[in-house]
N, CA and C atoms as a LAMMPS dump frame, in Angstrom:
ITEM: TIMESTEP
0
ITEM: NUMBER OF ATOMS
360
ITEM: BOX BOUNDS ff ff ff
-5.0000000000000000e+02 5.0000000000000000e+02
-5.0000000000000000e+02 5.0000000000000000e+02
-5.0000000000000000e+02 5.0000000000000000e+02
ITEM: ATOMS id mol type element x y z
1 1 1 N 77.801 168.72 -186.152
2 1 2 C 77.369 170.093 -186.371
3 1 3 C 77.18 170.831 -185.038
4 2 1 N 76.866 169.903 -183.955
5 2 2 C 76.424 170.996 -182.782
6 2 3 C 77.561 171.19 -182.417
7 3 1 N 79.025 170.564 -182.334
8 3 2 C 80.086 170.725 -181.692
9 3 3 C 80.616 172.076 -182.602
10 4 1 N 80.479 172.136 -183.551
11 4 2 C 81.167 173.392 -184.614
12 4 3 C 80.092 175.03 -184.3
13 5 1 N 79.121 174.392 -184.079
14 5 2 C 78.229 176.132 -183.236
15 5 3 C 78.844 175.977 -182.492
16 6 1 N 78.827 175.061 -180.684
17 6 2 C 78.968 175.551 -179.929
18 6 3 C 80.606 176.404 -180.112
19 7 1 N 81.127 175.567 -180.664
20 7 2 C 82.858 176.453 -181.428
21 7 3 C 83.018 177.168 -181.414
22 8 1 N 81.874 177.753 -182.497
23 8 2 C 81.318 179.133 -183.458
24 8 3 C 81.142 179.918 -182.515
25 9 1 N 80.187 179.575 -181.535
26 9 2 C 79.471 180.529 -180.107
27 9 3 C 80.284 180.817 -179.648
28 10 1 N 81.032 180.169 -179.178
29 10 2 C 82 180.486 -178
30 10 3 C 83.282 181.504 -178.671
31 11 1 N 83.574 181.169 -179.734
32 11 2 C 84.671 181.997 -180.379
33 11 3 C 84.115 183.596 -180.625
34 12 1 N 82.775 183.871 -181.123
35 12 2 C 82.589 185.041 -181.497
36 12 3 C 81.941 185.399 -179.649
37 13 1 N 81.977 184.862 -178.889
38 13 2 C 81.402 185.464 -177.582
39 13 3 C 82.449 185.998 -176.925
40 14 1 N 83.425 185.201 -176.865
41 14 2 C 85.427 185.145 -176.117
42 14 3 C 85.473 186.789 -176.984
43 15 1 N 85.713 186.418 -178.246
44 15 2 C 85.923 187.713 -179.317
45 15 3 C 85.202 189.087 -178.722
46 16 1 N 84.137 189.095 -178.536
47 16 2 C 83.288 190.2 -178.017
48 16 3 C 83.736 190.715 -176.946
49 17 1 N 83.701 189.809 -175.854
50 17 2 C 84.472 190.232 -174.817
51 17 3 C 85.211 190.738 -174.623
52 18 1 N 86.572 190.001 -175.301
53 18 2 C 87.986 190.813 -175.925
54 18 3 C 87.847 192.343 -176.293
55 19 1 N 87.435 192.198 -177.342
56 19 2 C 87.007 193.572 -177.972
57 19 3 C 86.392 194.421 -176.85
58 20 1 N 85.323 194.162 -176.812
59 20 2 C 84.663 194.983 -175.177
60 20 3 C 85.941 195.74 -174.379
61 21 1 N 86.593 194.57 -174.15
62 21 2 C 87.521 195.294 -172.868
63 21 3 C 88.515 196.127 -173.595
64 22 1 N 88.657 195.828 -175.11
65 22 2 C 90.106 197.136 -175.402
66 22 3 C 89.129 198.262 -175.616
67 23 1 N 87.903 198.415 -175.494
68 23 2 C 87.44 199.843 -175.361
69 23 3 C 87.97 200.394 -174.311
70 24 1 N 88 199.59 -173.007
71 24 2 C 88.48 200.496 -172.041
72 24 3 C 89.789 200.759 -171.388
73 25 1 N 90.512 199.714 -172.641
74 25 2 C 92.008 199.609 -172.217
75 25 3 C 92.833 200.288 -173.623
76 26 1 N 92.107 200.675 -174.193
77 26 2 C 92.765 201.585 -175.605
78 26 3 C 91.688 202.545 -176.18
79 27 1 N 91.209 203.309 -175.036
80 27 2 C 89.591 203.814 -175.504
81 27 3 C 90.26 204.844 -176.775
82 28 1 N 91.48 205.367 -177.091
83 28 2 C 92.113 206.116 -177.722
84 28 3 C 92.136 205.918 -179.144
85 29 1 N 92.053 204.727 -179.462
86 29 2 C 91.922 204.127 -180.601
87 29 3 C 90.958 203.813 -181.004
88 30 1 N 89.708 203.538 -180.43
89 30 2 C 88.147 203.926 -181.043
90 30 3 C 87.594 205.229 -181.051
91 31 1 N 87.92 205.966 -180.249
92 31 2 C 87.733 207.609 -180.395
93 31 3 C 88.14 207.72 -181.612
94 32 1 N 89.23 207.603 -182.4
95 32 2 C 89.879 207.902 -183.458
96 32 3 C 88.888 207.276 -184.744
97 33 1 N 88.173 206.676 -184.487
98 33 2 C 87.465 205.542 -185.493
99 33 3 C 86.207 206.342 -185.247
100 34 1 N 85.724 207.184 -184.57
101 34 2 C 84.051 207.436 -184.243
102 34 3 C 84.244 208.62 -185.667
103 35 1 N 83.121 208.373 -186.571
104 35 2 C 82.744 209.759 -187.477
105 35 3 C 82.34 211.339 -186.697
106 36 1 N 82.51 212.13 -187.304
107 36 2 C 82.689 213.607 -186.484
108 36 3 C 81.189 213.943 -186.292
109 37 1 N 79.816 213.073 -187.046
110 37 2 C 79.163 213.643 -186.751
111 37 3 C 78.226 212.874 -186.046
112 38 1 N 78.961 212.146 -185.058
113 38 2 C 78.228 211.649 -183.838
114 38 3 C 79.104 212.344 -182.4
115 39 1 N 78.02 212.34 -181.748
116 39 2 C 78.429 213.327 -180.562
117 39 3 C 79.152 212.305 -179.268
118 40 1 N 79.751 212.788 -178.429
119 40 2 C 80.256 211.826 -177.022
120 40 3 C 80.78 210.683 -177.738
121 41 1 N 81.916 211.081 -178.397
122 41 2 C 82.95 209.981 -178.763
123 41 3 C 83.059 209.044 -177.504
124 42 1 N 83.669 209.787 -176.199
125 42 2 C 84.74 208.646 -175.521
126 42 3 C 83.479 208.233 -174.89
127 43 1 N 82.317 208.64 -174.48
128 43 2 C 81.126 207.793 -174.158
129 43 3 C 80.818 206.826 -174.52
130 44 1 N 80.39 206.68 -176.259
131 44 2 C 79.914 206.15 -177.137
132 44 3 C 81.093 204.822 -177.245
133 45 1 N 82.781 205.184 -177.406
134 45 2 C 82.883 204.185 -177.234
135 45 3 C 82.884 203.287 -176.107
136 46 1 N 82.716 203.813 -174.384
137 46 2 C 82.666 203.395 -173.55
138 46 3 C 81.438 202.168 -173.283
139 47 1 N 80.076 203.244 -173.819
140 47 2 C 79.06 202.486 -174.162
141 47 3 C 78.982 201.286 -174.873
142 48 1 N 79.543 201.187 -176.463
143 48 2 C 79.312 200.043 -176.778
144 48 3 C 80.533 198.842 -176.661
145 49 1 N 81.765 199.235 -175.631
146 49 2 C 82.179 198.807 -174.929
147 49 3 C 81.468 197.634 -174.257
148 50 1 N 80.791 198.148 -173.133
149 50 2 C 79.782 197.355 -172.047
150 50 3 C 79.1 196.331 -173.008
151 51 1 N 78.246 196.964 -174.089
152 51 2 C 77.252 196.032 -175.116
153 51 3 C 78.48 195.042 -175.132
154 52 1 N 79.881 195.266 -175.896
155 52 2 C 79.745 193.695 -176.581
156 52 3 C 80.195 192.805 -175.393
157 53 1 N 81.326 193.375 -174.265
158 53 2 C 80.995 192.498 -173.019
159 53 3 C 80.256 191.828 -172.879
160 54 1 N 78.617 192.504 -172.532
161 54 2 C 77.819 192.033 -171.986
162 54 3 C 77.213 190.956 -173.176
163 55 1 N 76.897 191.479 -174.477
164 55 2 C 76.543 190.962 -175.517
165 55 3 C 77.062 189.385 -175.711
166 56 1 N 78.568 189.424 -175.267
167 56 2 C 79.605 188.428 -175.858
168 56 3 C 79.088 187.361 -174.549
169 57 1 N 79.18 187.826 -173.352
170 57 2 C 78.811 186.675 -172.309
171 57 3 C 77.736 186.267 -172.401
172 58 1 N 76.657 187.647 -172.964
173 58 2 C 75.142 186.741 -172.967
174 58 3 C 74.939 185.474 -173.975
175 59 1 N 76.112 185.667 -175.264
176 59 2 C 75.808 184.705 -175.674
177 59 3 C 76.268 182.809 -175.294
178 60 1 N 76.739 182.994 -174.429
179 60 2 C 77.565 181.656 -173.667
180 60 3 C 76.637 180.91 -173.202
181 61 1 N 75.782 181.913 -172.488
182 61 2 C 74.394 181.209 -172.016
183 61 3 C 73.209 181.049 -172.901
184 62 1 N 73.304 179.803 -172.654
185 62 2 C 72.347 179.023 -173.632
186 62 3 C 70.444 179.752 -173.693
187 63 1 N 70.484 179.654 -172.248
188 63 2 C 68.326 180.215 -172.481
189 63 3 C 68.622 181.535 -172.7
190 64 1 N 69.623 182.641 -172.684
191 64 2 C 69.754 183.623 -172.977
192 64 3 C 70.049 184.245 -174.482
193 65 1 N 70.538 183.136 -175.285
194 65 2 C 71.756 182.893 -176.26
195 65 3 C 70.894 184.026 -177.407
196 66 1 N 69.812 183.741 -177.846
197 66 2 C 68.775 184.335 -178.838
198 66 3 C 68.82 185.611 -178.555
199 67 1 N 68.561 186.347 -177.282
200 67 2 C 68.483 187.39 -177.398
201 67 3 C 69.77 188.46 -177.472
202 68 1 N 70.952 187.496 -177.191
203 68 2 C 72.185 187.899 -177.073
204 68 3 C 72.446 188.188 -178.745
205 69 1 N 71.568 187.058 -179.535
206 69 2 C 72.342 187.114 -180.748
207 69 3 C 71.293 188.339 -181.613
208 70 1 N 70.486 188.413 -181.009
209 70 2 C 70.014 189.524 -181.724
210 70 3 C 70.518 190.878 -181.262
211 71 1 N 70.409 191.144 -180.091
212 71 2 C 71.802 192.348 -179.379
213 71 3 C 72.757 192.586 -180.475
214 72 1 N 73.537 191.375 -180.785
215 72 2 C 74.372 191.693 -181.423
216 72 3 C 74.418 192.097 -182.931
217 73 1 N 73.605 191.35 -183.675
218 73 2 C 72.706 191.971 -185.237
219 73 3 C 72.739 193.39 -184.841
220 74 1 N 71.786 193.588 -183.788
221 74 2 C 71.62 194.841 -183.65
222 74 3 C 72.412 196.194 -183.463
223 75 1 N 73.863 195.639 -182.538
224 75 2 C 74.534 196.616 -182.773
225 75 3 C 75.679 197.093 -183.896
226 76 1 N 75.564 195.58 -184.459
227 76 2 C 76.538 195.156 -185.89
228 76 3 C 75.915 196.075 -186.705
229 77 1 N 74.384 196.74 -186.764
230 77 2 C 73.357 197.316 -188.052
231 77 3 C 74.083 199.08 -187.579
232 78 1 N 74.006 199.043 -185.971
233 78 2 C 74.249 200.059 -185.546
234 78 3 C 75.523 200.926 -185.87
235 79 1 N 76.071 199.907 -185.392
236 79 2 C 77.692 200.656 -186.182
237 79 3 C 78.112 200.221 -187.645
238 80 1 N 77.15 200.561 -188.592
239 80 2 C 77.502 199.732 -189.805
240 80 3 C 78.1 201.3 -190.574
241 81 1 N 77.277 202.503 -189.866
242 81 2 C 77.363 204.02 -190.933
243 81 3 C 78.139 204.221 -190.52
244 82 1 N 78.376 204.069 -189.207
245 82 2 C 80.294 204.667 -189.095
246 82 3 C 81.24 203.617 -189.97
247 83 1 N 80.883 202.204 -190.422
248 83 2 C 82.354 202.318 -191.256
249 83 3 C 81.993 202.21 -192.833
250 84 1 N 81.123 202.678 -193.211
251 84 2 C 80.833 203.348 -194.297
252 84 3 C 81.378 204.924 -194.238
253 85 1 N 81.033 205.706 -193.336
254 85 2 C 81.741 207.044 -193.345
255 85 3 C 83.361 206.677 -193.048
256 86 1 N 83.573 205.725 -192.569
257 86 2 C 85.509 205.231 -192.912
258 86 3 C 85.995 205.233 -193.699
259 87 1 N 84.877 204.623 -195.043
260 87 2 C 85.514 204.144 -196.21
261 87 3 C 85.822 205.266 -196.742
262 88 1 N 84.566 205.543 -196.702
263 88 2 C 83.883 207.074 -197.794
264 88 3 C 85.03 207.874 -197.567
265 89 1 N 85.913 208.058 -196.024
266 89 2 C 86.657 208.821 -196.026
267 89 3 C 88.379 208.839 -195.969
268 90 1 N 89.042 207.415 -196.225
269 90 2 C 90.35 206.755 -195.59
270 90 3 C 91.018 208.064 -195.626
271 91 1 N 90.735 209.331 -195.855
272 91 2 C 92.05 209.614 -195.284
273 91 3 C 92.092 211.045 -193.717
274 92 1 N 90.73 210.758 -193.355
275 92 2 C 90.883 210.448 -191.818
276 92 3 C 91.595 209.295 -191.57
277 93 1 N 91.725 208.44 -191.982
278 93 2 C 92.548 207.475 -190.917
279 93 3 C 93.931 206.437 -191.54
280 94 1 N 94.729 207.611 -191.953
281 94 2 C 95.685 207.253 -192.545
282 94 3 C 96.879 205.945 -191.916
283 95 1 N 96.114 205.963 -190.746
284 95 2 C 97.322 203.847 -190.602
285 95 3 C 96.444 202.84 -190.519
286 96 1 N 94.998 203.133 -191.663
287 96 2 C 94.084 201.996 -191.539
288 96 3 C 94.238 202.092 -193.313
289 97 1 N 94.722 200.98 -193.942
290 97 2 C 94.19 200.778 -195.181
291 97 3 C 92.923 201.092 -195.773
292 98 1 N 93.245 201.295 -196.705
293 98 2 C 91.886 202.202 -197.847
294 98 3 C 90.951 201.217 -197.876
295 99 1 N 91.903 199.609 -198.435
296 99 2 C 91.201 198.533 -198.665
297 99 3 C 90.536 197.688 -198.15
298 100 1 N 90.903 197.672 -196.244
299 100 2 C 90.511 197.435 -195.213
300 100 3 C 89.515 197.706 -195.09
301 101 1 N 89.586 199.391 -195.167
302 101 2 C 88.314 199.768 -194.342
303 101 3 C 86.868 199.391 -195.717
304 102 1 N 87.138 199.14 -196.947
305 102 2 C 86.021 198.507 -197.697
306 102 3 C 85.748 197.571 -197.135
307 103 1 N 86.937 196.424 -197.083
308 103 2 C 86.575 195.066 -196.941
309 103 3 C 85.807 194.964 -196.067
310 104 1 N 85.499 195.726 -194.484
311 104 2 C 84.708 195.675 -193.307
312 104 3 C 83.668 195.533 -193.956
313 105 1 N 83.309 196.831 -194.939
314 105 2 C 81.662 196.072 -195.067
315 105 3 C 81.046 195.125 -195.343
316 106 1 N 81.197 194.609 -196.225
317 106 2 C 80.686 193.507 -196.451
318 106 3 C 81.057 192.247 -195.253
319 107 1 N 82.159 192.442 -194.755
320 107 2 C 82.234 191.442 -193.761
321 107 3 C 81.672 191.604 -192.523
322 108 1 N 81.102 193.06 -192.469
323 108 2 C 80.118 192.874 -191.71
324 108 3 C 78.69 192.148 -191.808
325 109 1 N 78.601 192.198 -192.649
326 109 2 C 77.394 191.083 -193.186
327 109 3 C 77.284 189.451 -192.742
328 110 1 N 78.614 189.124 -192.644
329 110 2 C 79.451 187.872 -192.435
330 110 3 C 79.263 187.899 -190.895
331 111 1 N 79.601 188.765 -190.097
332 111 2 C 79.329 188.841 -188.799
333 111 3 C 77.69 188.672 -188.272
334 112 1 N 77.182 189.428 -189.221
335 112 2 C 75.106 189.614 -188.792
336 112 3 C 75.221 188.195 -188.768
337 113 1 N 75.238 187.199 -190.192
338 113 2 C 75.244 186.211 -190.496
339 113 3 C 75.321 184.88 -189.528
340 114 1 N 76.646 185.648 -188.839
341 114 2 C 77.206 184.523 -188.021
342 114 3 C 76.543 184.435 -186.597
343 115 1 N 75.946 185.844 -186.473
344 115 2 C 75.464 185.771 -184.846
345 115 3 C 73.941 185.223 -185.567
346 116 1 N 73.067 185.479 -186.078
347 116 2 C 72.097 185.373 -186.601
348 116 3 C 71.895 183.559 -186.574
349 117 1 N 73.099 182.982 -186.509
350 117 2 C 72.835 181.227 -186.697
351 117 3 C 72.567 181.324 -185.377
352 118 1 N 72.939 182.137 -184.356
353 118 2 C 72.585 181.68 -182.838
354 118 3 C 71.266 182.072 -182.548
355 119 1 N 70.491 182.634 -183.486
356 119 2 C 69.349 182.907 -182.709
357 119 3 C 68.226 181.993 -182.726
358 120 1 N 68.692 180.473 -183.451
359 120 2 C 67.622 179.455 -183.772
360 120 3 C 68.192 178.691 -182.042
């Protein structure tokens, strides 16, 4: 079991990272994803850019790992109304499936879930 967390850890931390950096290497394509009624799109995604970077490495480190995994709950809760206003709306974003953008929610739950085992 500890070999399948540390797995777990390391895969959704690598992942974060990843993600992190196409904010700033495709910031064009999360602008497109921000709802209209939040302000400083290319900020906002710049901003939570840095979070999951930073988020994704904090969780690698072990005496750090807890608070990394709550960071991340936290910003998973954060951006949960923007993809509810996705769903609510697919046709702002007509080369993202209708069905997609449902399925996120709940699999965001799956994500809280998953960082949430790191915080023991």
């Amino acid at each position: 079991m500890f070999m399948l967390k540390l797995a777990m850890r390391w895969l959704m931390g690598v992942l974060l990272i990843l993600i992190g950096i196409r904010h700033f290497t495709h910031p064009g394509f999360f602008v497109k994803l921000m709802p209209p009624y939040l302000p400083w799109h290319l900020a906002l995604v710049y901003l939570s850019g840095v979070a999951e970077i930073l988020l994704g490495a904090m969780l690698l480190v072990p005496r750090i790992r807890p608070y990394a995994a709550w960071g991340i709950i936290a910003l998973l809760i954060a951006v949960f109304p923007a993809n509810v206003h996705m769903a609510m709306h697919p046709e702002l974003y007509p080369n993202l499936s209708p069905t997609l953008l449902y399925l996120r929610l709940p699999f965001q739950g799956v994500l809280i879930a998953w960082a949430w085992w790191f915080t023991r």
